[in-house]
C-alpha positions in Angstrom: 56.6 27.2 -104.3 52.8 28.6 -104.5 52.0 30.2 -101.3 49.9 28.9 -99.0 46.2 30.4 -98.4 44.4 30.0 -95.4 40.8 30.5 -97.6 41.7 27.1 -99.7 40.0 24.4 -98.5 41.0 20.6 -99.6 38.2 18.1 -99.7 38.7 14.8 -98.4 36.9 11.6 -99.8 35.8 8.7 -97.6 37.0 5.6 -99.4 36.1 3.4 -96.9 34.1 3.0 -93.7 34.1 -0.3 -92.5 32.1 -1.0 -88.6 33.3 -4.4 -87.1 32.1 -5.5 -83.6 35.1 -6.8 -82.0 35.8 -10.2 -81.2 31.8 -10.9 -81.0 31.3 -11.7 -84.8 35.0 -11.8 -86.1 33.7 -12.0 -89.6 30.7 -9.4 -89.1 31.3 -6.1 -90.7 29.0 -3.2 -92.3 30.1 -0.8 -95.0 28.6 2.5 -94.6 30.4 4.8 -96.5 27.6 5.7 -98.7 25.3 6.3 -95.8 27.8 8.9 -94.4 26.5 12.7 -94.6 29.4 14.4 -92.7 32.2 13.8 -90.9 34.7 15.8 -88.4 37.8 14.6 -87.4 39.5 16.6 -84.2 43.1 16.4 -83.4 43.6 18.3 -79.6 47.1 19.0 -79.1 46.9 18.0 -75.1 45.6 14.4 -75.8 47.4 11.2 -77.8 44.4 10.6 -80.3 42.1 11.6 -82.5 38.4 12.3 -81.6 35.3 11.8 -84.6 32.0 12.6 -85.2 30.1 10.6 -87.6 26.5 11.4 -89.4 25.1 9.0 -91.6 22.0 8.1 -92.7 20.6 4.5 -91.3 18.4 2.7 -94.5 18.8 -0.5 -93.7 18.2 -1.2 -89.9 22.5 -0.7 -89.6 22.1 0.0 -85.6 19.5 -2.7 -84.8 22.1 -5.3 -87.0 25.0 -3.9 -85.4 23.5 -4.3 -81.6 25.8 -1.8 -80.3 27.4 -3.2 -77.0 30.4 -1.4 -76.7 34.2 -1.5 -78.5 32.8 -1.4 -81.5 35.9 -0.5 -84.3 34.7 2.2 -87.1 38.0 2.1 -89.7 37.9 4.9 -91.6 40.6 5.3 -95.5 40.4 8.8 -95.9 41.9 10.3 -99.3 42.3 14.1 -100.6 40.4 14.4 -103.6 43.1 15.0 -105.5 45.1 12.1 -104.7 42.1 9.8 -104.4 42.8 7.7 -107.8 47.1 7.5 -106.5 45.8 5.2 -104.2 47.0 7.4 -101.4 44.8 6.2 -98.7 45.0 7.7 -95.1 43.6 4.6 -92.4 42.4 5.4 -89.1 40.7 2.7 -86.9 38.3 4.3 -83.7 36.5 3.3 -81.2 32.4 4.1 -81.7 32.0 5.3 -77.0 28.3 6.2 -77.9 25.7 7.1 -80.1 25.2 11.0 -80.0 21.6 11.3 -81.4 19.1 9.6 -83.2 16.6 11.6 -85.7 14.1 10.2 -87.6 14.3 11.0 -90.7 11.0 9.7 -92.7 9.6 5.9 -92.1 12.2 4.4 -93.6 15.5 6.4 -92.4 17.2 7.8 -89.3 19.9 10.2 -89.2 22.5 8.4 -86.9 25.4 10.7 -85.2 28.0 8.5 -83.6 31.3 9.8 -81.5 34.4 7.7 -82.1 37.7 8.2 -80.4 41.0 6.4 -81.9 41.1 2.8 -81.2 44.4 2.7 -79.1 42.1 4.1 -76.1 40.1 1.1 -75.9 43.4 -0.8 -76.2 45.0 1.4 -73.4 41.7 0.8 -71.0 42.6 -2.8 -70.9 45.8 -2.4 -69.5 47.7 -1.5 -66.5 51.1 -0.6 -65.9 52.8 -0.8 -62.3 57.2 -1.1 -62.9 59.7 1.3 -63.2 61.7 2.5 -66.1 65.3 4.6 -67.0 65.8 7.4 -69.4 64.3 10.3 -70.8 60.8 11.0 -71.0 60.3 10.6 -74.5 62.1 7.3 -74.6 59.9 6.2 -71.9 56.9 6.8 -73.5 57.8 5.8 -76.9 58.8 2.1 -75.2 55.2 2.6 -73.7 53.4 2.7 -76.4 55.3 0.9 -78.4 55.0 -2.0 -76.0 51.7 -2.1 -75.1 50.0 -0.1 -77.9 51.9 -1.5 -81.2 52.3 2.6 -81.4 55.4 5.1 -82.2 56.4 8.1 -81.0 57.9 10.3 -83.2 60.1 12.8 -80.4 60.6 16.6 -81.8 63.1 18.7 -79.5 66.6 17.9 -77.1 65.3 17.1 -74.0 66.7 18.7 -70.6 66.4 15.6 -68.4 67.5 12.5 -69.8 68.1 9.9 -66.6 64.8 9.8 -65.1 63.9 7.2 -62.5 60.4 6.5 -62.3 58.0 3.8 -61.0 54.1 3.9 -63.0 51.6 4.0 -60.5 49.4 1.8 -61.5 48.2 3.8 -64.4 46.8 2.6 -68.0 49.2 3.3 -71.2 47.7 6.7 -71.9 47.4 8.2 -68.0 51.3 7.2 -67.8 52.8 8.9 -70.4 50.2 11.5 -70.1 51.7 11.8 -66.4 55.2 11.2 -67.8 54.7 14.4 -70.0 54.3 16.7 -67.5 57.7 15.6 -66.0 59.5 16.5 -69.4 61.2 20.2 -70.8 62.9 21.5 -73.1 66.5 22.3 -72.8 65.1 26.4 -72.6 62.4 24.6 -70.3 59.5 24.7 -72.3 57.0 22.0 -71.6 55.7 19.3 -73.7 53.2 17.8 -75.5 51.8 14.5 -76.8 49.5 14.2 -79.4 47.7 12.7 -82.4 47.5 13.7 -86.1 45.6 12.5 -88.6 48.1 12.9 -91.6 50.9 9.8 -89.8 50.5 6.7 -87.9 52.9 8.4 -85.3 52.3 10.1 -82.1 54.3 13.5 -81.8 56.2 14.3 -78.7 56.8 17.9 -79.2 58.0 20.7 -76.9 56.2 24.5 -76.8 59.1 26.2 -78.4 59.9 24.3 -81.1 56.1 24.9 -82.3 56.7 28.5 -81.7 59.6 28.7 -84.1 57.2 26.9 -87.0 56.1 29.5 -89.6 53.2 31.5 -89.6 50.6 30.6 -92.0 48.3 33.2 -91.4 50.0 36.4 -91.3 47.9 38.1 -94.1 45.2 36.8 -92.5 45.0 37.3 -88.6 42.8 35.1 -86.5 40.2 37.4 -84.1 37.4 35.9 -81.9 34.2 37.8 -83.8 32.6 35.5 -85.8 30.3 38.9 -86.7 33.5 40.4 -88.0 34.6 39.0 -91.6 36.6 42.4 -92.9 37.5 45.1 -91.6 35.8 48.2 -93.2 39.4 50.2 -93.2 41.4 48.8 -95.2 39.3 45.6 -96.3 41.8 43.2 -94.3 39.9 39.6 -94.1 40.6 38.1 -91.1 40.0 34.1 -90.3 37.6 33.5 -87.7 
């Protein structure tokens, strides 16, 4: 097994990037992933999706056609380079919340930045939930989701508590099990977590300790805070900022 670098980077082609405007114009949709300069996608280990930021370059009047309105679906097939022509195809559907910036570019072209969170949120601001439910946490939320988001919940860890008796307070999909977390622990009592990743169509439900116990990847090359500092004029130790 080669051993795994922190300084390798993998590059990631955009093989798709189709924008739809929701039930407005069911058969409208725009292709930009040739416009596309850059993209970031951000996983944040406290919330249950994904969060994007998009820059592309707007030649052909894309946001006047569009007429951005709101729950507008940006569905992004992302591929590592390598695997591109295997036809191994990552798909993740957001929700464009607002156009960042604007910059003109020349006469013809702006530079467009848009922020996109996963879709599911959109779907999850729809709803409401106000009944009770039996079992664990995880269970709970994994019936949640999979009920009212079409989503699964792939629970990591033995749980301490496993006959809760709850009642939603009239909460949305996300704000319950995002409350219902915070009611689960570990059977050493560590708390959990609920989040996206961009590698599986799953949620993970995953507790603090079984994290901790995952092996280090950069123990040759310790993280510090100093983005001024790249080695250390000792010993020549890079570390990863």
């Amino acid at each position: 097994m080669s051993e795994f670098s922190i300084d390798a980077q993998t590059d990631y082609q955009i093989i798709s990037a189709d924008i739809t405007n929701s039930d407005r114009s069911p058969d409208f949709r725009v292709d930009i992933v040739k416009l596309i300069a850059s993209f970031q996608i951000f996983e944040h280990i406290d919330n249950p999706y994904l969060t994007a930021e998009v820059v592309f370059a707007d030649t052909n009047n894309v946001v006047q056609a569009i007429d951005f309105q709101g729950g507008e679906k940006l569905t992004l097939s992302i591929a590592q380079s390598e695997e591109a022509n295997e036809g191994s195809f990552i798909t993740k559907e957001f929700l464009i919340d607002r156009i960042e910036k604007i910059i003109k570019i020349d006469e013809a072209a702006d530079s467009v930045m848009i922020h996109c969170m996963e879709y599911h949120t959109f779907k999850s601001s729809l709803q409401n939930i106000s009944r009770s439910y039996t079992g664990s946490a995880g269970s709970i939320i994994n019936r949640i989701m999979n009920e009212y988001l079409e989503r699964e919940v792939a629970v990591i860890g033995d749980q301490l508590i496993n006959d809760l008796k709850v009642i939603i307070p009239n909460l949305n999909p996300i704000e319950a099990c995002n409350w219902l977390k915070t009611r689960a622990l570990s059977q050493t009592g560590m708390p959990y977590y609920l989040y996206s990743v961009l590698g599986t169509d799953n949620l993970i439900m995953r507790d603090l300790g079984s994290i901790l116990e995952d092996p280090v990847i950069n123990t040759k090359v310790p993280f510090i805070y100093a983005p001024s500092v790249n080695t250390n004029s000792v010993n020549n130790i890079k570390y990863y900022n």
